[in-house]
C-alpha positions as CSV (number, residue, x, y, z in Angstrom):
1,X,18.6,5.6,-17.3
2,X,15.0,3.6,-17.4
3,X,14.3,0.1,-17.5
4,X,11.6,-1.3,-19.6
5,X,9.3,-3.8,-18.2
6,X,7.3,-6.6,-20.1
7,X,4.1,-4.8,-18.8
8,X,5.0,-1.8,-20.7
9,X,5.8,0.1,-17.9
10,X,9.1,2.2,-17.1
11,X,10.5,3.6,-14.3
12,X,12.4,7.1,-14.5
13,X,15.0,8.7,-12.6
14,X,13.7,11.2,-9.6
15,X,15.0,14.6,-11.4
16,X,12.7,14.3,-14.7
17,X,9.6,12.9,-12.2
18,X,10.1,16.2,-10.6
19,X,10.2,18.4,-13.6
20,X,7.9,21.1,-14.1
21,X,4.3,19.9,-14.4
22,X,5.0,16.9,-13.2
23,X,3.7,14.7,-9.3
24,X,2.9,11.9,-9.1
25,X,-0.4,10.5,-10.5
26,X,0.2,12.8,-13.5
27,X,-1.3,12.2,-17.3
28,X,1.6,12.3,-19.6
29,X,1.2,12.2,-23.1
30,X,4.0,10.0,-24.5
31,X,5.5,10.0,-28.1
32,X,8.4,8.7,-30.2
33,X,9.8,12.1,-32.1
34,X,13.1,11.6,-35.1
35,X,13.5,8.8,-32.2
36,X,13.5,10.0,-28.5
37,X,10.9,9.7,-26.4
38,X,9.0,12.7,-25.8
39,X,6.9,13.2,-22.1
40,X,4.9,16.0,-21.6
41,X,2.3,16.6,-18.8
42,X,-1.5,17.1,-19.9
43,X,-4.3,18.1,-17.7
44,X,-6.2,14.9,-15.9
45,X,-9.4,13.9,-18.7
46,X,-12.5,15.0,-17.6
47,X,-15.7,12.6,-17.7
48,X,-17.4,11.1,-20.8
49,X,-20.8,10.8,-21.7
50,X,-22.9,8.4,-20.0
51,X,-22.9,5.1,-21.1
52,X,-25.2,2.1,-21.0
53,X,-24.2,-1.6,-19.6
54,X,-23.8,-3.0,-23.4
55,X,-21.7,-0.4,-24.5
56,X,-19.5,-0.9,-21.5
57,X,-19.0,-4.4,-21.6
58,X,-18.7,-4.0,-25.5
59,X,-15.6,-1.1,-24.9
60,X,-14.3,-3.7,-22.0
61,X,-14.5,-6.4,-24.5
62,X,-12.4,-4.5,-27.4
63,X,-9.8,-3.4,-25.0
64,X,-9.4,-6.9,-24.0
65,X,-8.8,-7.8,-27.6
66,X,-6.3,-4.8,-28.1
67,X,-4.5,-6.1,-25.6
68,X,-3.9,-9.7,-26.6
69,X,-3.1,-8.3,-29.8
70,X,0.3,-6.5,-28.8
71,X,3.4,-7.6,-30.2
């Protein structure tokens, strides 16, 4: 059993945390399939390009907005 939390965060139980794949700090992807939730563990991203001071604040600026958009 999980609880959801208003942040969007969930906690789950110790035996599926300790599956195959998975420690903690792990990327997982998540998905909704013919309605379960599906976890798998994906290898950590690796860096991006380089970026410049505008395009950072812009990227901060639209994941701000993403944010307060979400039901």
């Amino acid at each position: 059993m999980a609880r959801a939390r208003h942040t969007g965060q969930s906690t789950v139980q110790v035996k599926l945390s300790e599956s195959p794949g998975i420690k903690e700090g792990s990327m997982l992807e998540v998905r909704v399939d013919k309605g379960c939730v599906v976890m798998k563990a994906r290898p950590p991203l690796g860096a991006g390009r380089v970026v410049g001071k505008g395009e950072c604040e812009k990227v901060i600026r639209d994941l701000g907005e993403q944010r307060r958009n979400w039901g």
